[in-house]
C-alpha positions in Angstrom: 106.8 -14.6 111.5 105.8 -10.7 111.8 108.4 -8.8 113.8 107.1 -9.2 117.7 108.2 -5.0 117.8 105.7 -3.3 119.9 103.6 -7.0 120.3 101.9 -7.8 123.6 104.0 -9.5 125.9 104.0 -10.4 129.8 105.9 -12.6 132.0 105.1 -14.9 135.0 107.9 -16.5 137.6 105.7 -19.2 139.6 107.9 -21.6 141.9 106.8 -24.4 139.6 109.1 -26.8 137.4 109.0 -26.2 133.9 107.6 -29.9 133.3 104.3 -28.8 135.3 104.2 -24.9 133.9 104.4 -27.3 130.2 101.7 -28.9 131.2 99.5 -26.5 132.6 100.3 -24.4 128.8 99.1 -27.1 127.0 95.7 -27.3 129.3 94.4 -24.6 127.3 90.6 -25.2 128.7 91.8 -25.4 132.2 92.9 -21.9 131.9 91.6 -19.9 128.6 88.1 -21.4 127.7 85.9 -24.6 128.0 84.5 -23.4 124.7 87.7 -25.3 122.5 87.1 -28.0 120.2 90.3 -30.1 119.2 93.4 -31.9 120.7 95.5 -28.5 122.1 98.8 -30.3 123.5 100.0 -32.2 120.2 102.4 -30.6 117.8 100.5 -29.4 114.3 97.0 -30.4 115.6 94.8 -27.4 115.0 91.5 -26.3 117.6 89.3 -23.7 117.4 88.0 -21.3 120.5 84.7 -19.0 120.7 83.6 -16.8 122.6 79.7 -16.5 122.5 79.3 -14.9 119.0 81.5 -12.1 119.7 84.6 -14.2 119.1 86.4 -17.3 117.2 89.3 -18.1 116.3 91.1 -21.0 114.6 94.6 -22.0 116.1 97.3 -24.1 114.9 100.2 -25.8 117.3 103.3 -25.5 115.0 106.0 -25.7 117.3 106.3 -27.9 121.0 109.3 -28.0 122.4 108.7 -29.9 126.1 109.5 -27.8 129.1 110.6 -25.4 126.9 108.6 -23.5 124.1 104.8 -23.7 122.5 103.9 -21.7 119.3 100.3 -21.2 118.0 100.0 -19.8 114.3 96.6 -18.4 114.2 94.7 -19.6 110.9 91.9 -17.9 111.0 90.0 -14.9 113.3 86.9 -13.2 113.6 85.5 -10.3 115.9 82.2 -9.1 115.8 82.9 -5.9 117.4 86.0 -4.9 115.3 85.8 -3.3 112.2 88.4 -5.6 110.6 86.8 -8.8 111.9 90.3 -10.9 110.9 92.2 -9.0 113.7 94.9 -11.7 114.9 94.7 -13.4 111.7 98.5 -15.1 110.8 100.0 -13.8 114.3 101.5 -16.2 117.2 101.1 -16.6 120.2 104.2 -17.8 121.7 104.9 -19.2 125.6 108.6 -19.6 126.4 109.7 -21.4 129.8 113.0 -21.0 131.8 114.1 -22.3 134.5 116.3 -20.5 137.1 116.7 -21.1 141.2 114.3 -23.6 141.3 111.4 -21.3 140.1 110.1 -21.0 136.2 109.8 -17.9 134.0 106.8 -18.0 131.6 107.3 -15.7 128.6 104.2 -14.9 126.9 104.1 -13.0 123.6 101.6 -12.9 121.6 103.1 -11.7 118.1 101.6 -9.6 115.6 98.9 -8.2 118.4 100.4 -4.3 118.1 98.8 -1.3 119.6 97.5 -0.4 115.9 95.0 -3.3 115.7 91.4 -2.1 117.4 91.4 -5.1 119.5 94.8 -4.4 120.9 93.3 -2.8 124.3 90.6 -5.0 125.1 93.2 -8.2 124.4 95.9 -6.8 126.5 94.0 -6.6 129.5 92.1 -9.9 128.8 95.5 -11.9 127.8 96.5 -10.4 131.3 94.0 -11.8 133.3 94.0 -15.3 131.7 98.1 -15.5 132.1 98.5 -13.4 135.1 95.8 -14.8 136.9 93.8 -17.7 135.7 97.0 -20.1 134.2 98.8 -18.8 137.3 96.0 -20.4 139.8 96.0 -23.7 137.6 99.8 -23.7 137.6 100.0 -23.6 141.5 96.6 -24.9 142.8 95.1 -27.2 140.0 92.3 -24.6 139.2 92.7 -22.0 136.8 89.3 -19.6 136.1 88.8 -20.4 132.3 85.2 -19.0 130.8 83.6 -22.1 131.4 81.3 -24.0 128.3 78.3 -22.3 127.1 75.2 -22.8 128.6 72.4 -23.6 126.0 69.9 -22.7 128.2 71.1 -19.1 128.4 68.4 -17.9 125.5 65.7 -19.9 126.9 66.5 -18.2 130.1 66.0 -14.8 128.6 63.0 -15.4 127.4 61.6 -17.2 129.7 62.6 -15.5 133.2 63.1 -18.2 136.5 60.6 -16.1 138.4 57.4 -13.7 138.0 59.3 -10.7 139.2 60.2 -9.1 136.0 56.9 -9.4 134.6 54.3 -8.6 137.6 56.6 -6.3 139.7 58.9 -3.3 139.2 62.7 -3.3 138.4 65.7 -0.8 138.6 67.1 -1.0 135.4 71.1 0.6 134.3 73.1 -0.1 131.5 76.8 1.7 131.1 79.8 1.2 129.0 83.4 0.0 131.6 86.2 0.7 129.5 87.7 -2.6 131.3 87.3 -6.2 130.0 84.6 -8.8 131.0 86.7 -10.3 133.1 87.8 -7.4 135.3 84.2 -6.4 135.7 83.9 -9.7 136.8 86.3 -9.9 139.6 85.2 -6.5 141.0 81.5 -7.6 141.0 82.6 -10.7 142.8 85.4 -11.2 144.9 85.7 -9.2 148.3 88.2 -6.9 147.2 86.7 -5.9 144.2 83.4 -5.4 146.1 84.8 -3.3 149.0 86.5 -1.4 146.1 83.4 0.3 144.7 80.3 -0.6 146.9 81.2 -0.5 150.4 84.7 -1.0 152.4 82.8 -2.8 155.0 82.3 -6.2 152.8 82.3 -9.7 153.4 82.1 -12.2 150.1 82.9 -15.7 148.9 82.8 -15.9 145.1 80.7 -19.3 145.6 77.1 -20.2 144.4 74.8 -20.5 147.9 77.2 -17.9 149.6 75.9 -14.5 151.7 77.4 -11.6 150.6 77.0 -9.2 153.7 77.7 -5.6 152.9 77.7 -2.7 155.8 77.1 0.9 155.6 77.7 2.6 158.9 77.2 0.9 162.7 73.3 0.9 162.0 72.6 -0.6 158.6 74.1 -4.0 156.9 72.2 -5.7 153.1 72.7 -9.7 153.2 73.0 -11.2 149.8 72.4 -14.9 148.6 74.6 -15.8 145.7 72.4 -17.4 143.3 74.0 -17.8 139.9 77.6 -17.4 139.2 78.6 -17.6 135.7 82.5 -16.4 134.6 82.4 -13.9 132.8 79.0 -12.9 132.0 76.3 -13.1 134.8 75.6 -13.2 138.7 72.8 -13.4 140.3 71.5 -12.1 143.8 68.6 -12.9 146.0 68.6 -10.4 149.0 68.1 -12.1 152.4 68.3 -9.0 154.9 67.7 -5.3 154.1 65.1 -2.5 154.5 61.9 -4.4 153.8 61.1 -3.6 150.7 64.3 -5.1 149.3 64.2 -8.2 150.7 63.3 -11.0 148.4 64.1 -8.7 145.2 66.9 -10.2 143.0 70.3 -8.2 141.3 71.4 -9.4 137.8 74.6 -8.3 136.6 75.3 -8.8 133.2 78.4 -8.6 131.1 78.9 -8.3 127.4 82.0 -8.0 125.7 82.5 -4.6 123.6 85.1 -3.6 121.2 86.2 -1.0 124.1 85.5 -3.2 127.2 82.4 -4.1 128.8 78.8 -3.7 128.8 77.2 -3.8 131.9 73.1 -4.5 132.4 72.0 -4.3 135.9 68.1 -5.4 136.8 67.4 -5.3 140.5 64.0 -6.5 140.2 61.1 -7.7 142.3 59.8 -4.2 143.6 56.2 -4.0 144.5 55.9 -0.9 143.6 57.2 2.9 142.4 58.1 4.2 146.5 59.7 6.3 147.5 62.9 4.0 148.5 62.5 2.5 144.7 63.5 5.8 143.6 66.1 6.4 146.1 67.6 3.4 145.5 68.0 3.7 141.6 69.5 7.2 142.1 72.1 5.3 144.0 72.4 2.4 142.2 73.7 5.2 139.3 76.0 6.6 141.8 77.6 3.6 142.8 78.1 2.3 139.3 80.0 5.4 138.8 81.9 4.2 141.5 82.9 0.7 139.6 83.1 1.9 136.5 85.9 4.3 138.2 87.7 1.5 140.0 87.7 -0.9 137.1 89.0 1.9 134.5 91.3 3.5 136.8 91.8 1.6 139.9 90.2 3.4 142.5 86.7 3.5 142.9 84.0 6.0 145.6 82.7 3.4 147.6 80.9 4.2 150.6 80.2 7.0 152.0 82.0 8.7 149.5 79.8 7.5 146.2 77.8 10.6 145.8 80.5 13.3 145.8 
């Protein structure tokens, strides 16, 4: 194996036995990806993963020790967005279980994935998320947050829009570069701390399909939103419910796409009758705000509210 020196490494303690942190490993697509094909919790089998076209990868289990140790000796990689596309190709990803006062330390490492590679970045913060987070949540609830199978109507959703409003009507349109991964972008356009953290303070949210998002600006003002499409990690959709008039019934997509430093976001807040004055308004601080999450997802700290335009 290559020397795991300056390799990506992070470490979980749940209060979990090691049999059910094993188990919870080896349930790669209740915690990594739907998107797996092959047996992933038998010693030498082999699977693959993808991630739309922008990533695959080709995985072999070559060592299982229960309660104790998994190895996976990567075969075969590819990255559209890197210039070497084999990135990850012959490392390991390694997790190593201990057990110690009735809680269970989760080494992961995954070897060979060094700060030289282009990818290293981008991985880092993704392997995070997807250990720190989403095997975490399956570990000690059941139900981790893997990107869940792709949808095959995606395309024919692109081309042929659910509603009139993009063709007949006007639409606020931003694209921008977040130097975060998919799946931070994600959370912050989602949950209610990620919300509050870049759009306003004043925030109430339910990351749930058929929920109302209500979002308050001042004593005097509030926007209610209607969660319409919630798809980890790439697009949410918004109807809004209650607002100045002329929003009301438009629809906000966000949508994500993975990029070799982070995320591409493409907002359409469409449905607008026509060029106003608050359309205008509005798309100024649409800009403003995404300044604001861009900041908070980079860095941390975002300018929500009523500090956005400073």
């Amino acid at each position: 194996m290559k020397s795991e020196n300056k390799s990506f490494s992070t470490t979980l303690v749940v209060n979990a036995k090691p049999q059910e942190v094993f188990k919870a490993v080896n349930n790669v697509r209740g915690w990594w990806s739907e998107n797996i094909d092959g047996d992933t919790d038998k010693l030498h089998s082999e699977f693959s993963y993808h991630y739309q076209d922008v990533h695959r990868a080709k995985m072999k289990i070559t060592e299982m020790v229960p309660n104790e140790k998994v190895v996976w000796h990567v075969l075969d990689n590819y990255f559209k967005f890197a210039q070497e596309k084999t990135e990850w190709k012959d490392t390991y990803v390694i997790f190593e279980l201990s057990e110690k006062d009735g809680k269970t330390t989760l080494r992961f490492t995954h070897q060979g994935l060094v700060p030289a590679y282009e990818c290293f970045q981008i991985c880092h913060d993704a392997w995070t998320h997807y250990i720190q987070n989403s095997l975490k949540d399956l570990i000690l609830t059941g139900k981790g947050s893997a990107t869940p199978k792709d949808d095959e109507t995606e395309d024919l959703e692109k081309e042929s829009p659910d509603n009139s409003d993009t063709t007949r009507n006007k639409s606020i349109r931003h694209r921008l570069l977040i130097e975060a991964p998919v799946e931070k972008v994600f959370e912050a356009l989602t949950t209610q701390e990620g919300l509050a953290g870049w759009w306003t303070p004043d925030t109430l949210a339910k990351p749930t399909i058929g929920s109302i998002l209500r979002f308050s600006f001042g004593p005097d003002y509030f926007k209610e939103m209607k969660v319409e499409q919630l798809k980890p990690y790439s697009k949410i959709k918004w109807l809004c419910v209650s607002a100045y008039e002329e929003w009301i019934g438009t629809r906000l997509t966000f949508e994500l796409e993975p990029h070799k430093k982070g995320c591409i976001l493409f907002f359409h807040h469409d449905g607008w009758k026509d060029y106003t004055p608050e359309f205008a308004s509005c798309s100024y601080d649409w800009a403003l705000f995404f300044r604001s999450l861009k900041r908070l997802c980079e860095t941390g700290k975002g300018a929500p509210y009523p500090d956005y335009n400073k």
